[in-house]
C-alpha positions in Angstrom: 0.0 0.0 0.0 1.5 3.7 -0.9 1.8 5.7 1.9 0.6 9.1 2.6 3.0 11.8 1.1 3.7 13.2 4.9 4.6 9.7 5.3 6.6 9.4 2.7 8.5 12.5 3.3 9.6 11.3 6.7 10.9 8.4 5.7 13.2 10.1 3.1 14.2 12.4 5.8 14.7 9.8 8.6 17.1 7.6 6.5 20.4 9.3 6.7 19.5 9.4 10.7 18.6 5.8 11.0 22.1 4.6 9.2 23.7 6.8 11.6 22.4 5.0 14.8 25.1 3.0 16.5 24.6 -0.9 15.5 23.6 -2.7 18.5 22.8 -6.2 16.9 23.8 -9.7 17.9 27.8 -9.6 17.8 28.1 -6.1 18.4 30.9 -4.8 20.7 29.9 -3.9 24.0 31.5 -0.8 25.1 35.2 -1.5 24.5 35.1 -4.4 26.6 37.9 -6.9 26.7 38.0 -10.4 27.4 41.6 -10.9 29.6 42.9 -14.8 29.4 46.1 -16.1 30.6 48.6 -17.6 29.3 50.8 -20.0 31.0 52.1 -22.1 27.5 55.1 -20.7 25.7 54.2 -19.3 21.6 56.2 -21.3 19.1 55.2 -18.9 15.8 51.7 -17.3 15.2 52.5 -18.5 11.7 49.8 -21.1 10.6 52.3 -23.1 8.7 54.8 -23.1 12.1 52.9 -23.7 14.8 52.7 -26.1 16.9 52.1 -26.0 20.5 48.7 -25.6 21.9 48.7 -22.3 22.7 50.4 -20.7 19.2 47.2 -23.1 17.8 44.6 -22.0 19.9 45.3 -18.3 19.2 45.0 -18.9 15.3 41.8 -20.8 15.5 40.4 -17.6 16.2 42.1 -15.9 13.4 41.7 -18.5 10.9 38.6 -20.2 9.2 38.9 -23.5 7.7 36.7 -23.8 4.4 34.3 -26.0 6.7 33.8 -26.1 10.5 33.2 -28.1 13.4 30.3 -27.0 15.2 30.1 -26.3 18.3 27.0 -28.7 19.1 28.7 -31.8 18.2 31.6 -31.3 16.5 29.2 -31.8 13.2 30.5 -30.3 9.9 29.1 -26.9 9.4 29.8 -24.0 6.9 32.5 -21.5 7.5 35.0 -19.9 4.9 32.4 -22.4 1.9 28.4 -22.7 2.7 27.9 -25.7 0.4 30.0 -28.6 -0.8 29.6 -31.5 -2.5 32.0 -34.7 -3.9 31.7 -36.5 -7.3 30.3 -39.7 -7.9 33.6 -41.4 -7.2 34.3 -39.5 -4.1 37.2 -38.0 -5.7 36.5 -34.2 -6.6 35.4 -32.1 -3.7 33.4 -28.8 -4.9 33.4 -25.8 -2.3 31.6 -23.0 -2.7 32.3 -19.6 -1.2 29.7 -17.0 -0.7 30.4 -13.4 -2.8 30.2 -11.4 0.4 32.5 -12.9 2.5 35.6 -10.4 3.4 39.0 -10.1 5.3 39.5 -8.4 8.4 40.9 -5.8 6.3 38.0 -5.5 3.8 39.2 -7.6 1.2 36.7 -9.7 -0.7 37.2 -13.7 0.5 37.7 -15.9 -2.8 38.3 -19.3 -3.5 42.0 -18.4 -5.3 42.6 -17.5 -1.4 42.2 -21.3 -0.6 44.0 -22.6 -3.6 46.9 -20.2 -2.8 47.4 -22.0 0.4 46.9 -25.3 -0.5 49.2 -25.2 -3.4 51.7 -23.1 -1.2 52.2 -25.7 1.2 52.3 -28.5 -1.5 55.3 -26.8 -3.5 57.3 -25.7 0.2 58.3 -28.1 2.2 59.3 -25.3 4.5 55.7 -24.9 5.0 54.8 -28.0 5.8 55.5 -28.3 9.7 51.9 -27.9 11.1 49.6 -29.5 8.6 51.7 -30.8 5.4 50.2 -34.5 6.4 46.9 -33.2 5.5 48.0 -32.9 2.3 49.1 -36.3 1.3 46.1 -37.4 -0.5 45.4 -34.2 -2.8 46.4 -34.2 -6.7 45.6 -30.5 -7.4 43.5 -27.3 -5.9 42.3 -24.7 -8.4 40.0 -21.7 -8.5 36.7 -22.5 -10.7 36.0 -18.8 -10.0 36.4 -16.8 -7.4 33.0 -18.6 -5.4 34.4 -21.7 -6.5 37.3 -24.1 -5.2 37.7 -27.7 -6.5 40.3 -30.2 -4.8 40.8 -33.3 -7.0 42.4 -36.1 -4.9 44.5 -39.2 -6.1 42.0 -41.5 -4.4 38.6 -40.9 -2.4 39.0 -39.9 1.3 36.6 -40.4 3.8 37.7 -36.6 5.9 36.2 -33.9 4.3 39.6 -32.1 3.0 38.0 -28.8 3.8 37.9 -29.2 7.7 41.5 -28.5 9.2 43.2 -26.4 7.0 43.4 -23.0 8.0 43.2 -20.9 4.6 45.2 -17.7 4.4 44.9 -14.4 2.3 46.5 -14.8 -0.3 46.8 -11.1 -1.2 49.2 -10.8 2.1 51.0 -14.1 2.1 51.9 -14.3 -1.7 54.2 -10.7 -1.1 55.3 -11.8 1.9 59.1 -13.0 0.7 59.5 -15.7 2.9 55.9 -17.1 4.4 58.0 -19.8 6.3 59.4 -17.5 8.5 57.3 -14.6 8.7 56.3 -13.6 12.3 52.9 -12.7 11.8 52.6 -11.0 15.4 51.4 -7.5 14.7 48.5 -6.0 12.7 47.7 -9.4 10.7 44.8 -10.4 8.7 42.3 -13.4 9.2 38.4 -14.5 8.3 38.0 -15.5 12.3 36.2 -13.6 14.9 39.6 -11.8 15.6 43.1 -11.0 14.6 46.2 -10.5 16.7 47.3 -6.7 16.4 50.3 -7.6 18.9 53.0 -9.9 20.2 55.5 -9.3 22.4 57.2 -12.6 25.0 56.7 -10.4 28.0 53.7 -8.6 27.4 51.6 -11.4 25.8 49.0 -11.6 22.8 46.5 -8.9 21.6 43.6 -9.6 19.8 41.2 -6.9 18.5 37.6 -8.3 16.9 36.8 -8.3 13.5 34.5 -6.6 11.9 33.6 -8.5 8.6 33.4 -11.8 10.9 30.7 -13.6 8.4 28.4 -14.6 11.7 29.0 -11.0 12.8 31.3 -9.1 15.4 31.9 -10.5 18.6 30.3 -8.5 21.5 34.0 -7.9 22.7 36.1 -5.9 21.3 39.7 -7.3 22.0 41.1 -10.5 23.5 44.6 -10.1 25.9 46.4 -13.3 26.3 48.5 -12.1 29.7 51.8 -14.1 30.2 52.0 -15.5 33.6 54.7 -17.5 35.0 53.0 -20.5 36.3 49.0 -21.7 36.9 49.4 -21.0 40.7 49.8 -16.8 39.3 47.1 -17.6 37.0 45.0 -18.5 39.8 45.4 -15.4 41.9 45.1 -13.1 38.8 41.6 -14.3 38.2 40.6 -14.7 41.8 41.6 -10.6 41.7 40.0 -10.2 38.4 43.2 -9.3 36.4 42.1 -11.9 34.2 38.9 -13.5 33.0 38.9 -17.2 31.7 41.9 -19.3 32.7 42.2 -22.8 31.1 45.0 -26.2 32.5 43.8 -26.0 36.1 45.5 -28.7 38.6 42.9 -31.1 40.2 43.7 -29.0 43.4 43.2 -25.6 41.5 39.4 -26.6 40.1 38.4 -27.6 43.6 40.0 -24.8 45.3 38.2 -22.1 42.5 34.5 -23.8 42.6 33.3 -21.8 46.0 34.4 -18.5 45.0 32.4 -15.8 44.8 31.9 -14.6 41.2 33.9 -17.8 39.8 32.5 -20.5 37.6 34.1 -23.7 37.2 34.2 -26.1 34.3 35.4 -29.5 34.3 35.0 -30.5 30.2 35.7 -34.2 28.4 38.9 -33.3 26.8 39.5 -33.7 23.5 43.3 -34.6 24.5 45.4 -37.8 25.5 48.1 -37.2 27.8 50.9 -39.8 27.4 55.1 -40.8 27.3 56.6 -40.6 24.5 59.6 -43.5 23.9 61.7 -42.6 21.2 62.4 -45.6 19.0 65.4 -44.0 16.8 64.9 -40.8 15.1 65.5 -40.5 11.8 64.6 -38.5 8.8 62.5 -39.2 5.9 65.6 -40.7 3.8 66.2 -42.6 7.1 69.3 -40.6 8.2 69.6 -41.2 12.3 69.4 -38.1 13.8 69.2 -36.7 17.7 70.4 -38.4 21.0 68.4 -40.9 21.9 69.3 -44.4 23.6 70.2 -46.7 21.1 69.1 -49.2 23.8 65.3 -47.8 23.0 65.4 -49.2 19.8 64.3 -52.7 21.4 60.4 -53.0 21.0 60.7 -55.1 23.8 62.3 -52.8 26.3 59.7 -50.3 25.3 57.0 -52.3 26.3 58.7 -53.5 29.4 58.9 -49.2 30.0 55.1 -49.2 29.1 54.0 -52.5 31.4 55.8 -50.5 34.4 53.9 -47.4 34.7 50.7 -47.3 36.4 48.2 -45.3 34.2 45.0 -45.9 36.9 47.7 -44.5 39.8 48.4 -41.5 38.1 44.9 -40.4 37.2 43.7 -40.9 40.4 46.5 -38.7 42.2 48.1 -36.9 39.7 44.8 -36.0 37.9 42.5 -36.9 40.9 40.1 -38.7 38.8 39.2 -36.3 36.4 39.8 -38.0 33.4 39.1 -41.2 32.1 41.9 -44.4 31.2 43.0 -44.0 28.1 43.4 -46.9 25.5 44.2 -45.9 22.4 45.3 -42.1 20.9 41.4 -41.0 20.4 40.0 -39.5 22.9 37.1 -41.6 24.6 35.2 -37.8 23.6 35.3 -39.5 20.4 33.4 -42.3 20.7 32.8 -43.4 17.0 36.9 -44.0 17.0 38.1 -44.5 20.4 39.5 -48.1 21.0 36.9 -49.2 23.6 39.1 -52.1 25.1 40.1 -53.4 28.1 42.0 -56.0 26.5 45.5 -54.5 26.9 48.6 -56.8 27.2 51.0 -54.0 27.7 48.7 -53.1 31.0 50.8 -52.0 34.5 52.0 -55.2 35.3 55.8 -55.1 36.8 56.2 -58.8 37.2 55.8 -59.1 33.8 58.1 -56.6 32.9 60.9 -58.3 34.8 60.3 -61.2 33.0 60.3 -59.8 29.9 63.7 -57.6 30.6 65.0 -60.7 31.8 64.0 -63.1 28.8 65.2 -60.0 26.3 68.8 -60.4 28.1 69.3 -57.2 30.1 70.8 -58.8 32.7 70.5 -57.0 36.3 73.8 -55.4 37.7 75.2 -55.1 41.8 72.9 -51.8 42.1 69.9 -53.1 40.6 70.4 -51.8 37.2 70.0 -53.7 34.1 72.8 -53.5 31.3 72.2 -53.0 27.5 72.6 -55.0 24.9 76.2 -53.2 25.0 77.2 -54.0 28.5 76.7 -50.0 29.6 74.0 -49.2 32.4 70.2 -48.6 31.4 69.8 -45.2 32.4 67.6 -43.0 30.2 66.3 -39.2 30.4 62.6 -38.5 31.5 61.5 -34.9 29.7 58.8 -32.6 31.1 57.4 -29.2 30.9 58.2 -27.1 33.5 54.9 -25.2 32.9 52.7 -28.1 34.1 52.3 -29.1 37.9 51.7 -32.4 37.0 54.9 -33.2 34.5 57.0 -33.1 38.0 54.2 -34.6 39.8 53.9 -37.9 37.1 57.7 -37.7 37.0 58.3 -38.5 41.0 56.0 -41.6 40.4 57.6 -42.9 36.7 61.4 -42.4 37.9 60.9 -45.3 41.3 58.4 -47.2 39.3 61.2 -47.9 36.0 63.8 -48.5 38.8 61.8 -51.4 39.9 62.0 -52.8 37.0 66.2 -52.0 36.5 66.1 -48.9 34.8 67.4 -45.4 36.2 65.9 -42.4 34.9 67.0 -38.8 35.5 64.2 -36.1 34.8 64.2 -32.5 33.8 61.6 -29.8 33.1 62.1 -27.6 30.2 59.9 -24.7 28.6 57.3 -25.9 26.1 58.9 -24.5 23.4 62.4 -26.1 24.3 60.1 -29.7 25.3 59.0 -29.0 21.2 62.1 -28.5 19.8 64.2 -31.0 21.5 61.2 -33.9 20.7 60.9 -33.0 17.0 64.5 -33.7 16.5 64.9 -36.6 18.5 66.7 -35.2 21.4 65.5 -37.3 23.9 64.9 -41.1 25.5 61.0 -40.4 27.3 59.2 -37.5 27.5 55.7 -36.0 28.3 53.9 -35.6 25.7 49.9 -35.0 24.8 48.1 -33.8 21.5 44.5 -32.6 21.2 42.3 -33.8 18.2 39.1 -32.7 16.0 36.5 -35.7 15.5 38.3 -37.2 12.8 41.5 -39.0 13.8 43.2 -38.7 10.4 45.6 -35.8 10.8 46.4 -37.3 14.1 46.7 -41.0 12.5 49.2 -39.4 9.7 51.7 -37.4 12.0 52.2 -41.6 12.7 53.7 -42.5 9.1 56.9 -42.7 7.9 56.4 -39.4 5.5 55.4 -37.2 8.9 59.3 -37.6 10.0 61.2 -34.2 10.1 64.2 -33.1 8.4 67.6 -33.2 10.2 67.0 -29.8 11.4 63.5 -30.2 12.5 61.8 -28.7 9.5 59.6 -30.0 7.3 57.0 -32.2 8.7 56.1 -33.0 12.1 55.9 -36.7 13.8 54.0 -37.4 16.9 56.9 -39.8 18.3 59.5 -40.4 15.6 57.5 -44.0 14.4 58.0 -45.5 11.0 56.1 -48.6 9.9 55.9 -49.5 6.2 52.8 -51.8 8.2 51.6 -49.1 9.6 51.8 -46.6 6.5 49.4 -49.0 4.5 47.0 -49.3 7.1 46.7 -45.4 7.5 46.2 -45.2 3.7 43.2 -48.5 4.6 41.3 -46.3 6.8 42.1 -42.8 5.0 40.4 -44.1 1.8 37.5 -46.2 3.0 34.5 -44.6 3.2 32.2 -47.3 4.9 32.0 -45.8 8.3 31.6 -49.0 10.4 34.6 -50.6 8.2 36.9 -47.4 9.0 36.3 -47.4 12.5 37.3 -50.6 12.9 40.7 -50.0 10.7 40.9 -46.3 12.9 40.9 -48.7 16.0 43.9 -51.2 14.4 45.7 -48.3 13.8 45.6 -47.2 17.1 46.1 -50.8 18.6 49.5 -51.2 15.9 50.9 -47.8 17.7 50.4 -49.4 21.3 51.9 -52.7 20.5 55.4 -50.9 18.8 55.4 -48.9 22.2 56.4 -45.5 21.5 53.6 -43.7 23.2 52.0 -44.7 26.3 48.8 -43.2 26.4 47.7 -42.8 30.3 44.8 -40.7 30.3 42.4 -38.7 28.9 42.1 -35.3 31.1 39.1 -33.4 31.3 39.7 -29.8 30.5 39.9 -27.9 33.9 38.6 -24.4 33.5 37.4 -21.5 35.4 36.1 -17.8 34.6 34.3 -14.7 36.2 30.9 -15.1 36.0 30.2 -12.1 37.7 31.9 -10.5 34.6 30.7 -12.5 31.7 27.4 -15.0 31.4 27.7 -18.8 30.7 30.2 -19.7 27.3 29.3 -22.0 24.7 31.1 -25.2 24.9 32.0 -27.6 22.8 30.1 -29.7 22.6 27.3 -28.5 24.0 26.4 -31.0 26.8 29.7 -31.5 28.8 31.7 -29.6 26.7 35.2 -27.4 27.2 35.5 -23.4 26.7 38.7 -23.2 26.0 40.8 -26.0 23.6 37.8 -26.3 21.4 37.7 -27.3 17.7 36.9 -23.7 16.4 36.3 -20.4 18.1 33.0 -20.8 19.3 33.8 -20.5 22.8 35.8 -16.7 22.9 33.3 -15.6 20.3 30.5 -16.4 22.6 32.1 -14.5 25.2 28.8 -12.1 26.7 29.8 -9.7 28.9 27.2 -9.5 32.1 24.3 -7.0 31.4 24.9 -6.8 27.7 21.3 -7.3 25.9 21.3 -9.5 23.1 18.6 -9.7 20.5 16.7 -13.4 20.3 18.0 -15.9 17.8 15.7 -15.3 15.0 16.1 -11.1 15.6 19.8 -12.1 15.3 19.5 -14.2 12.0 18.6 -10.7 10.8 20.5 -8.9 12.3 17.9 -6.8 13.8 19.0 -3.4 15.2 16.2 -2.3 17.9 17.1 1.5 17.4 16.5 0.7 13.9 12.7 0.3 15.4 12.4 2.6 18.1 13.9 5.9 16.4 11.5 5.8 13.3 8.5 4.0 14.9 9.1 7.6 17.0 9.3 10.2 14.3 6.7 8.3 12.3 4.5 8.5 14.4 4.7 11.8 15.4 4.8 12.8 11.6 2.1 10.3 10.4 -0.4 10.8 13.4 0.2 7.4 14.2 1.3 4.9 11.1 4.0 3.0 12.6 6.6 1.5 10.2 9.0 -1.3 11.6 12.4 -1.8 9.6 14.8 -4.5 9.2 18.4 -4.3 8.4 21.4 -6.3 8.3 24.1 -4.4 10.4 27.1 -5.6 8.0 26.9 -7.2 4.9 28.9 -10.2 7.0 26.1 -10.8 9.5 24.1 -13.5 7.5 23.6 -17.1 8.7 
């Protein structure tokens, strides 16, 4: 229906005011707040292709979209950087496509040449390999359709979608960049995530500002501080005084200690980790050159399982972890149900009689002191690696080092930074070590950093192994379970694969640890976890929990106001003016408040 002239008029002169009202819709910022977190991990790189370490990775996932998500109900495949896909008839050609309006924290338009930059960038370097080159392994060729279009062609069908774990880059930044493989990436970078670090410095931490052209919409914070503190035990006090706001890697002691606080929430999450020791079985790289200082005496499967049979997994999650966590089995998480090895059939179980026997049968003869010797008459004495970061390395460590001497073997133990813990495992520099990794849903990336292609180069480059294994057996089981796409067939193969890695002993999985987390409730409301019943806050597969961060007080608009972005002063002002204009037509608009704010 036209409306009266009057009307009319006042609608033309009411426009230029309405786009001038200050956006208040779902994902706005709230006032220039700041969510404060603390860090306790060491940064290994904030480059994509670098990192590593937990913390370096956790900070990126905020940064960086993948070209499909895990969501953050069940870790189910959602859209993200693409809103659709689809595969060919013989599972080999995988069709993303990428929304038009999609943009860059800097305002550049999002395009699928972006994704085939990175995947072809990390094909052609090995330099740029390190964090996720073994994702690669099955993928012929990436190319650009058009810019709303990527196809990846593999060499054989996969079952993982190949657009889940690769972080995709801008490729109008990292194709100037000289050298991607070591660029720093620590100050005013650019990303398709919820935020972007503006700042890194060791002492002073990790800024993070929010970004604008976030496709689901800016975050109601505006900035993200990662403060560096020098151990859990500061952490603690800094939120209890509210100099920070979230804090993740509590103690068992910590959590308790934190749940009657005023103003405190705890969280005790399934973890989506496996906490273990790592037994190095002979470094080498991928041409099979030996490389770091590892006993030779380790290379013995059976004294590696002897090692294994003499630690008590059940003791140390029910001191060291105080029973939050479950026993641990295989590398997947028990989180993951569909592929964690769900046995108790486990000959390598604590069991130090059998170890003896075992030692004794292999020929390590005990000496005077109780020792065993090698195979070349020299003492069995080997090196226990920790992180000198986490409580519980030292805490595990004064259990392990009386339990292998039980059993003839003497172990000294030392606590290193994270980053040093990194460096010295990728190369080999070490006999046992602490070790843990945290997985998405699907175990293959986890699976491949497990074949003899994951081994690094002599100076740690290239790609990255979880414990230095190499099995030609192993290798064509991997490929098995990468390539079939009957899902009750590839759990099964998922669960040998597992089971082969525990037999060659060179990672003794002890437990799985729930995620031990607590932040200021009186500050911000309940976070979204992932997933959503029983879930973690922090460590999550995607940025779902930071971007959900609501500070206390803040209104937000319901979900389907926020599916359109709805803008209440948008309402009020010229329902207002209309009125008074119209003599009482009232006239209720709609607007998106960026062109990113779309579902």
């Amino acid at each position: 229906m036209r409306l009266p002239a009057l009307l009319a008029a006042a609608v033309v002169v009411l426009a230029p005011a309405v786009m001038a009202v200050p956006a208040t819709a779902t994902g706005s910022t709230a006032g220039g707040t700041t969510l404060k977190l603390a860090l306790t991990g060491d940064i290994d790189s904030l480059n994509p292709f670098k990192a590593i370490l937990a913390s370096s990775t956790g900070i990126l996932a905020l940064q960086y979209q993948s070209l499909v998500a895990y969501g953050p109900k069940n870790n189910e495949d959602v859209p993200n950087m693409a809103d659709t896909w689809e595969t060919s008839t013989d599972g080999k050609v995988w069709t993303f496509h990428l929304p038009r309006d999609r943009k860059w924290s800097d305002g550049q338009p999002i395009t699928a040449n972006d994704g085939a930059w990175t995947f072809n960038a990390i094909q052609t370097n090995d330099q740029l390999k390190q964090a996720n080159g073994s994702l690669l392994s099955s993928v012929a060729s990436v190319e650009a359709r058009d810019d709303e279009t990527l196809v990846i062609t593999l060499k054989a069908p996969q079952a993982p979608n190949p657009g889940t774990q690769l972080p995709i880059m801008p490729q109008h930044v990292w194709s100037k960049v000289e050298n991607p493989a070591t660029f720093a990436n620590d100050k005013a970078t650019v990303g398709s995530g919820p935020f972007t670090v503006t700042s890194y410095d060791k002492a002073a931490g990790v800024t993070m500002k929010s970004n604008p052209y976030y496709w689901q919409g800016k975050a109601k914070v505006d900035a993200i501080t990662y403060a560096p503190y020098k151990n859990s035990d500061a952490a603690v006090q800094a939120l209890k005084t509210g100099e920070v706001d979230l804090i993740s890697g509590l103690t068992p002691a910590q959590y308790k200690a934190l749940q009657n606080q005023p103003g405190i929430t705890t969280n005790a999450g399934t973890g989506r980790r496996y906490q273990a020791i790592g037994i190095n079985p002979g470094t080498q790289t991928p041409e099979n050159t030996p490389i770091g200082d590892g006993s030779t005496a380790l290379h013995d499967v059976e004294l590696r399982r002897a090692i294994v049979m003499a630690v008590d997994n059940k003791t140390l999650l029910e001191k060291v972890l105080q029973g939050l966590g479950q026993e641990a089995t295989g590398e997947v998480p028990a989180a993951y149900p569909q592929y964690n090895w769900d046995t108790t059939d486990l000959p390598l179980k604590y069991n130090p009689k059998a170890a003896n026997e075992l030692l004794d049968k292999a020929g390590y003869a005990k000496g005077a002191d109780g020792i065993r010797l090698d195979k070349a008459g020299n003492p069995l004495k080997l090196r226990l690696m920790g992180r000198n970061t986490d409580p519980a390395h030292q805490q595990m460590a004064d259990y392990v080092k009386p339990w292998l001497k039980e059993i003839g073997v003497e172990v000294t133990t030392v606590m290193k930074s994270s980053a040093q813990v990194n460096d010295d495992s990728t190369v080999g520099n070490y006999d046992l070590y602490f070790t843990g990794w945290g997985m998405g849903p699907d175990p293959d990336f986890q699976l491949s950093i497990n074949t003899c292609a994951s081994r690094p180069n002599a100076d740690g480059t290239g790609a990255t192994s979880e414990n230095n294994y190499c099995s030609p057996e192993f290798d064509a089981l991997f490929k098995k379970q990468h390539e079939e796409l009957d899902q009750n067939k590839r759990s099964g193969l998922v669960k040998q694969s597992q089971e082969m890695i525990y037999n060659a002993a060179v990672n003794n999985v002890m437990y799985y640890a729930n995620t031990l987390e607590a932040y200021r409730s009186d500050k911000f409301e309940p976070f979204v976890t992932q997933p959503s019943k029983g879930g973690v806050i922090t460590g999550q597969n995607g940025p779902w929990g930071y971007y959900s961060a609501t500070p206390v007080g803040l209104k937000t608009s319901t979900t389907a106001e926020a599916s359109a972005g709805f803008n209440p002063a948008l309402v009020i002002v010229p329902v207002v003016v209309l009125a008074l204009a119209a003599g009482g037509y009232l006239l209720y608009r709609r607007r998106n408040a960026t062109a990113g704010d779309r579902e």
